[in-house]
Backbone as a printed PyTorch tensor [residue, N CA C, xyz], in Angstrom:
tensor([[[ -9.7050,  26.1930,  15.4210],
         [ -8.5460,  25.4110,  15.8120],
         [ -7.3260,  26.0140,  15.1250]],

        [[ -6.3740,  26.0590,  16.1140],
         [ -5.0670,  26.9860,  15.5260],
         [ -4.3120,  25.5930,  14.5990]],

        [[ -3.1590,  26.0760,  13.6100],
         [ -2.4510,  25.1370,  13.0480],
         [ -1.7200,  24.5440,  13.9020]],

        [[ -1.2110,  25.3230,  14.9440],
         [ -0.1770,  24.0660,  16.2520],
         [ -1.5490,  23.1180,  16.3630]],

        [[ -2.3940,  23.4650,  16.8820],
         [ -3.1750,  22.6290,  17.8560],
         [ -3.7080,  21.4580,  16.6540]],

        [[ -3.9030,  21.4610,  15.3000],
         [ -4.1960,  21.1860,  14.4730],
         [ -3.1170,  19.6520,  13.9100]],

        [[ -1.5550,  20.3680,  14.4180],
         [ -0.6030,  19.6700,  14.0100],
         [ -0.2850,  18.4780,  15.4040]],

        [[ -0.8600,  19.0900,  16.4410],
         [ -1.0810,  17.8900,  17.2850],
         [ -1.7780,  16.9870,  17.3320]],

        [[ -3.1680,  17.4040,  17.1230],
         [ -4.4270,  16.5090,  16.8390],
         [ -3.6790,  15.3100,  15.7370]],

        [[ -3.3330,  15.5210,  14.7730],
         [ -2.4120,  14.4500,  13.8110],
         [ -1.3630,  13.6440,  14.0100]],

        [[ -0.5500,  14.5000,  15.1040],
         [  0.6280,  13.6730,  16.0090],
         [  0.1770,  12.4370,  16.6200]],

        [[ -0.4900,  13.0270,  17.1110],
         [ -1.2690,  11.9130,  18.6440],
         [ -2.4830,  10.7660,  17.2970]],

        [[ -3.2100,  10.8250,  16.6310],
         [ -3.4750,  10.1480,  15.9020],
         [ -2.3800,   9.2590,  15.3940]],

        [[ -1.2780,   9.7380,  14.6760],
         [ -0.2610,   9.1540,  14.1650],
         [  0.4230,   8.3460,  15.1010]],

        [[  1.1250,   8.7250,  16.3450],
         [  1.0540,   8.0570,  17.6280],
         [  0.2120,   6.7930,  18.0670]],

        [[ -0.9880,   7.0750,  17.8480],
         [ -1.4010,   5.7840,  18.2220],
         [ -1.6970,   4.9470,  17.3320]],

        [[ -1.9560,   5.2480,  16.0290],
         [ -1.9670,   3.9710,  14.6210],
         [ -1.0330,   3.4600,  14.7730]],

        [[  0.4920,   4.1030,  14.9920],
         [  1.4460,   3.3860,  15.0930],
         [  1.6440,   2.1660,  16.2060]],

        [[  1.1630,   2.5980,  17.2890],
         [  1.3150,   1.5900,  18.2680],
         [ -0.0640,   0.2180,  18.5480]],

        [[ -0.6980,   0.9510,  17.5170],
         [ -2.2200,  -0.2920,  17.4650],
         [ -1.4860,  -1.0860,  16.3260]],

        [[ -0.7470,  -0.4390,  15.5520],
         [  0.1250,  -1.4100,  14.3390],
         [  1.0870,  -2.2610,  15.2890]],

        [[  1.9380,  -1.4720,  16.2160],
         [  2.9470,  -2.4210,  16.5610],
         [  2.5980,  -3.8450,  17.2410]],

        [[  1.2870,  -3.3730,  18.4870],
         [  0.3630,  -4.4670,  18.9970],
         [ -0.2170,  -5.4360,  18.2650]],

        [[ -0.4280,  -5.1790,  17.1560],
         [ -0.8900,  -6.1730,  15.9570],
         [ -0.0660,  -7.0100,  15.6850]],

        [[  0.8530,  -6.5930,  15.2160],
         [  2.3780,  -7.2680,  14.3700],
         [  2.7490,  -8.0810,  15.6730]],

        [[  2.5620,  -7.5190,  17.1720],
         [  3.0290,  -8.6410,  18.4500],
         [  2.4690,  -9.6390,  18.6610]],

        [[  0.9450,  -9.5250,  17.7900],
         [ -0.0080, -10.7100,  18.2060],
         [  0.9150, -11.5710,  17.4900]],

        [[  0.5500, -11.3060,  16.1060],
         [  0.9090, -12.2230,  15.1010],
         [  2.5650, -13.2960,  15.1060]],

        [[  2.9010, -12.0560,  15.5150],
         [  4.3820, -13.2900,  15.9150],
         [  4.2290, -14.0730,  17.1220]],

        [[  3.6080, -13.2740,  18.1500],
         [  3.2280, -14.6420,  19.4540],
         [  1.9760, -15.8240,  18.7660]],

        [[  1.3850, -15.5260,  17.8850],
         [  0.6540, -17.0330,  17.4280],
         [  1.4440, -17.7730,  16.6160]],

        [[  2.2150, -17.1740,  16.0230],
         [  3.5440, -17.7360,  15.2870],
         [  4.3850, -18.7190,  16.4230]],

        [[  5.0000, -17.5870,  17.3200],
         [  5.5550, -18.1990,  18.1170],
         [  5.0940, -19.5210,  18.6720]],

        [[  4.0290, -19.2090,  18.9450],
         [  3.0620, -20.6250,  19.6040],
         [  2.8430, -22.1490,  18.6980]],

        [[  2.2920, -21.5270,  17.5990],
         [  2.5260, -22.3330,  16.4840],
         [  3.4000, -23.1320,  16.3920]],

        [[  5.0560, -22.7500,  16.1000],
         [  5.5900, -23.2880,  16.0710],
         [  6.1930, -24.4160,  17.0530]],

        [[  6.1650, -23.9430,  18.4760],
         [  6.2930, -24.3800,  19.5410],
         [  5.4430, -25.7250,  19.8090]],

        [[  4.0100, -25.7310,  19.2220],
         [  3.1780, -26.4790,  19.7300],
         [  3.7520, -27.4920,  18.3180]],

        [[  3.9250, -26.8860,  17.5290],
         [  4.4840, -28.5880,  16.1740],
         [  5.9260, -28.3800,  16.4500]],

        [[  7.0020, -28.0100,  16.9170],
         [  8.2230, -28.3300,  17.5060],
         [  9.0590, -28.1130,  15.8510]],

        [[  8.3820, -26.9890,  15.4850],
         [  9.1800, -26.5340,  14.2730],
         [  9.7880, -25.4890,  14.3520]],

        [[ 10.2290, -25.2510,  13.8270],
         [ 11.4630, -23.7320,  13.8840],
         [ 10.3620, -23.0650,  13.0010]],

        [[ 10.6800, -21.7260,  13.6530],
         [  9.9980, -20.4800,  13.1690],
         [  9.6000, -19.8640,  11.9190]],

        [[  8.7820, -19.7450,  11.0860],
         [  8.7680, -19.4750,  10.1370],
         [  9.2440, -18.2390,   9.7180]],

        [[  9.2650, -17.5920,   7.9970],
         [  9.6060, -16.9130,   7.3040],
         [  9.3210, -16.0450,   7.7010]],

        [[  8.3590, -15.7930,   7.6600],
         [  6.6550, -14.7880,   8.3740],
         [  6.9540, -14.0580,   9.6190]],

        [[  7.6680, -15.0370,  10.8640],
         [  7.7150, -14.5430,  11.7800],
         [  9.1840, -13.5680,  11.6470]],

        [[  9.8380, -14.0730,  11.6590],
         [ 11.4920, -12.5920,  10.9090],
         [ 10.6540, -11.9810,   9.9100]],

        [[  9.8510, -11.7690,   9.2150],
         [  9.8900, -10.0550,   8.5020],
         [  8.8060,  -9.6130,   9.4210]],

        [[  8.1660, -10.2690,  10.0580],
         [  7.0970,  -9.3900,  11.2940],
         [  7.8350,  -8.6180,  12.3160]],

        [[  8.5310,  -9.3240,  12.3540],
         [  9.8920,  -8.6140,  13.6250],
         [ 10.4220,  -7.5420,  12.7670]],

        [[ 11.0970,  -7.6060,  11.4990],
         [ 11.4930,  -6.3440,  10.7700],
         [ 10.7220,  -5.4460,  10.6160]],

        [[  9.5390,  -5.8960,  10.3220],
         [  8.0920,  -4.3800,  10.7080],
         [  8.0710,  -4.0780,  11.9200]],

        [[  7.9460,  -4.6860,  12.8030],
         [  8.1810,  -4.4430,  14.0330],
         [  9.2400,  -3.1540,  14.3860]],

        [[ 10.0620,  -3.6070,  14.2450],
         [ 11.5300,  -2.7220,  14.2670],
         [ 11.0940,  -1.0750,  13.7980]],

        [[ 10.6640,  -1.5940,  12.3590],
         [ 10.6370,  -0.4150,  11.6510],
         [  9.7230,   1.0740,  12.4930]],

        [[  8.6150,   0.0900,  12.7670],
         [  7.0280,   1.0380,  13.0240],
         [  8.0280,   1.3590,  14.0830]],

        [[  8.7480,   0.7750,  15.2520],
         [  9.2880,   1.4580,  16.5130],
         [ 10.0680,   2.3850,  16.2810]],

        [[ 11.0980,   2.3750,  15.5750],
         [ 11.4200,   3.6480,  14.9370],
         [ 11.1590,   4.4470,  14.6790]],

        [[  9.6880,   4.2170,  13.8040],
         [  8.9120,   5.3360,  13.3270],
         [  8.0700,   5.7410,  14.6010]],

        [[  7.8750,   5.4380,  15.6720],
         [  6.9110,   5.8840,  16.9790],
         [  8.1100,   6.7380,  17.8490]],

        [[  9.3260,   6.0190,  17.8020],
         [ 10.4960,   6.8070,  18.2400],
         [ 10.7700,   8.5140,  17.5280]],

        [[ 10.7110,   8.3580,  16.1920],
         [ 10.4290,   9.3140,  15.5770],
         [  9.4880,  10.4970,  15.8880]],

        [[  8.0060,  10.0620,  15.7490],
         [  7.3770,  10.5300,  16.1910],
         [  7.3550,  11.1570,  17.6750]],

        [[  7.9180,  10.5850,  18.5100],
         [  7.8410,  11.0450,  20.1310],
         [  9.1310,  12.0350,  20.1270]],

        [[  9.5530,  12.1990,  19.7370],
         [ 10.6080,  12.9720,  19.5420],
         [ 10.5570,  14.1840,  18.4080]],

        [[  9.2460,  14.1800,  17.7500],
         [  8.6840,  15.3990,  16.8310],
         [  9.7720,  15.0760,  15.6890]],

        [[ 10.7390,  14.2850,  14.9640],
         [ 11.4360,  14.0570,  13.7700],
         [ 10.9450,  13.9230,  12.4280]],

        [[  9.5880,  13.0820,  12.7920],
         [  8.4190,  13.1630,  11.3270],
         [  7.5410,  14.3490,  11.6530]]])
């Protein structure tokens, strides 16, 4: 295996941890979301810094698709 082909194999890994992370972090704020909805409470703490990870990892997948990391 050449080092390009080597440095892709890691891309595309990195690529998709990132987006099995972002899918994760979406659950968790839609049971949040729900949560709150179903007791007619305003949103918790939890759910704003999930969204700020959120943000972040997309950035970092933006990054990535664009070869920057």
């Amino acid at each position: 295996m050449t080092g390009e082909n080597f440095k892709r194999l890691n891309r595309n890994t990195l690529y998709k941890e990132i987006q099995n992370k972002i899918c994760d972090l979406r659950n968790q704020c839609g049971e949040l979301a729900r949560a709150a909805k179903d007791t007619e409470s305003h949103l918790p703490e939890k759910f704003w810094k999930l969204t700020k990870e959120i943000e972040w990892n997309e950035y970092l997948l933006w990054g990535e698709v664009n070869n920057i990391l």
